[in-house]
N, C-alpha and C positions, 0 to 999 in steps of 0.2 A: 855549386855556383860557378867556380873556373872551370869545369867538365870543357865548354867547348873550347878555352886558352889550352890545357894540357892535355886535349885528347881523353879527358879519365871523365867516369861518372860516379863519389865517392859513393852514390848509394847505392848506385847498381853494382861498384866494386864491391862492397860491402854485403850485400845480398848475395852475390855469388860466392864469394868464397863460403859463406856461413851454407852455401846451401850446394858446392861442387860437388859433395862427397855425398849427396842424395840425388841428385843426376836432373829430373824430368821438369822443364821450365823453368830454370835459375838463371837462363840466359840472358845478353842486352835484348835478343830479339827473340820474339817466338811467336810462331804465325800456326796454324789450323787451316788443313783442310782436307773435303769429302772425298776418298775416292769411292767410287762404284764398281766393287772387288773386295772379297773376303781378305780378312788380317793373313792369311797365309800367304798369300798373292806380291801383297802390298811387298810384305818384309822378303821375300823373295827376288823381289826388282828392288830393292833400298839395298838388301847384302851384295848384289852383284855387281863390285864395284866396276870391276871389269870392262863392263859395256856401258859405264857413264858416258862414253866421249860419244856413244851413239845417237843419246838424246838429250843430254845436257850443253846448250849452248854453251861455247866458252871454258869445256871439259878436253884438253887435245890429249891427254894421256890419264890411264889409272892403272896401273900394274900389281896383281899382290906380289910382296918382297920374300914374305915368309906369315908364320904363326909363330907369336911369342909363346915365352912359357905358362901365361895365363890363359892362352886363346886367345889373345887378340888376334885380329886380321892387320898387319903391316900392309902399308897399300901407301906407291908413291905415284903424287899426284901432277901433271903438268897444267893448270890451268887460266887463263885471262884474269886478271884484274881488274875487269876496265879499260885500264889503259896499258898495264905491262903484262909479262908472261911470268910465273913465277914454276915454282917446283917446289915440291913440299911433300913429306909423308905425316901420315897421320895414322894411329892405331885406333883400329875399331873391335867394341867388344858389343856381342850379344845377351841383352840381358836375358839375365835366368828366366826371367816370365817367355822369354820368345815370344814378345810384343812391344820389339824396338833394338834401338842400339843408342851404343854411346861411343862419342872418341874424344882423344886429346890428340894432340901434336906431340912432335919428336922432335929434337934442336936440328934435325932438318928440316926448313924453311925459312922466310918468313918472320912466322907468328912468335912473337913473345907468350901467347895463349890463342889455341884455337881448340875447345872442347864444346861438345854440342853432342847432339843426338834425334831421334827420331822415337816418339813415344805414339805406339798404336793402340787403339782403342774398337774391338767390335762394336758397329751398330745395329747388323742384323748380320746374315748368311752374305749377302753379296754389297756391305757395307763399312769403310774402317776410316774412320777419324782419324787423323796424322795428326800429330803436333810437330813443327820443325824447330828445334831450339841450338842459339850457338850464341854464344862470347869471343871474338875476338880482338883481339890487339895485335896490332903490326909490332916489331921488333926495335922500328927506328920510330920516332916519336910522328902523330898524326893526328892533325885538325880533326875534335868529333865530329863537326860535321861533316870534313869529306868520309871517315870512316861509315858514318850513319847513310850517308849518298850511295856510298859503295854498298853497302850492301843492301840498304832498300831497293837498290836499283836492280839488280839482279835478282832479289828473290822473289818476288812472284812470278818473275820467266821459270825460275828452276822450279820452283811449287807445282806450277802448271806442268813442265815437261815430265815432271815422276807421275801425276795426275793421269796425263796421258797415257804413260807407259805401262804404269798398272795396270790400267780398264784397256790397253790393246791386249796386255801378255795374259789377262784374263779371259778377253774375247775367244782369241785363239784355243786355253783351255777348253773353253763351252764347246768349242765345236768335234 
C-alpha cells in the first residue's frame, strides 16, 4: 500500500526474493518478445555485451573487465538514466541450458539490486520468444513511480533495438 511513499513493492519484494534463486520471471518487470531468428542467433547478440553501445540507445560504454571464478562475464557499464550518466558493472552468467542469461550487480554502481536476465525460448527454426526480466532498486531512496517511469520508459526502445539486431545479425548469416 506505501510502495509508491517508499519506493518498495512488499509483494513484489516478497515474490522475488522467495523466487531470486530460481532466476526466469521473478522480476518487478518482465516484458516478451518475437524475434525472427533461431535461439542461437538471439543469445549470440544478448552475450555480446561489447557492441551494446552500437544499438542500444543510451548504452555509451560496455567493456568486459574479466571472468569470475564461476564464469561469470564481469562487464562495466556506462549508460543514460534518463536524465544522468551513471557507471555500473554487473556479472553475467550463462545458463546451463544455453537459452538465456542472468546477472546481478557488483557494489559497483548505483544499484542497491539490479538482477535480471533474458529467458529464450524456441518457436520454430527461424523463431525465439525473449522474455526480458530485471528488479531494480537505486541505492538512495526513489519515488516508485519515477523508478516505474524510468524504466517503462526505456524498455520498449531497448526491446525493439535487440529485436532489430538479432533479425540484421541473422539476415547477414543467411546470406
Amino acid at each position: 500500500m506505501w510502495g509508491w511513499i517508499t519506493g518498495t513493492d512488499a509483494a513484489a519484494t516478497a515474490t522475488t526474493e522467495e523466487q531470486s534463486s530460481t532466476g526466469y520471471e521473478s522480476g518487478n518487470v518482465s516484458e516478451k518478445i518475437i524475434f525472427n531468428a533461431p535461439l542461437e542467433v538471439a543469445l549470440q547478440v544478448i552475450t555480446d555485451y561489447e557492441k551494446y553501445p552500437e544499438f542500444v540507445t543510451g548504452s555509451y560504454e560496455a567493456k568486459k573487465v574479466k571472468t569470475d571464478q564461476d564464469g561469470g562475464q564481469v562487464v562495466f557499464y556506462s549508460s543514460s538514466l534518463s536524465f544522468k550518466t551513471i557507471d555500473y558493472t554487473l556479472i553475467h552468467y550463462l545458463n546451463p541450458e544455453k537459452d538465456g542469461i542472468t546477472w546481478k550487480n557488483t557494489d559497483d554502481g548505483p544499484w542497491a539490486k539490479n538482477v535480471g536476465g533474458w529467458k529464450l525460448k524456441k518457436i520454430s527454426d527461424t523463431e525465439t520468444e525473449a522474455t526480458y526480466y530485471v528488479v531494480m532498486e537505486l541505492s538512495i531512496w526513489t519515488p516508485a513511480f519515477l523508478k516505474d517511469w524510468i524504466i517503462s520508459s526505456q524498455l520498449p526502445a531497448m526491446l525493439e533495438a535487440f529485436k532489430k539486431r538479432v533479425e540484421e545479425v541473422y539476415a547477414k548469416q543467411k546470406k
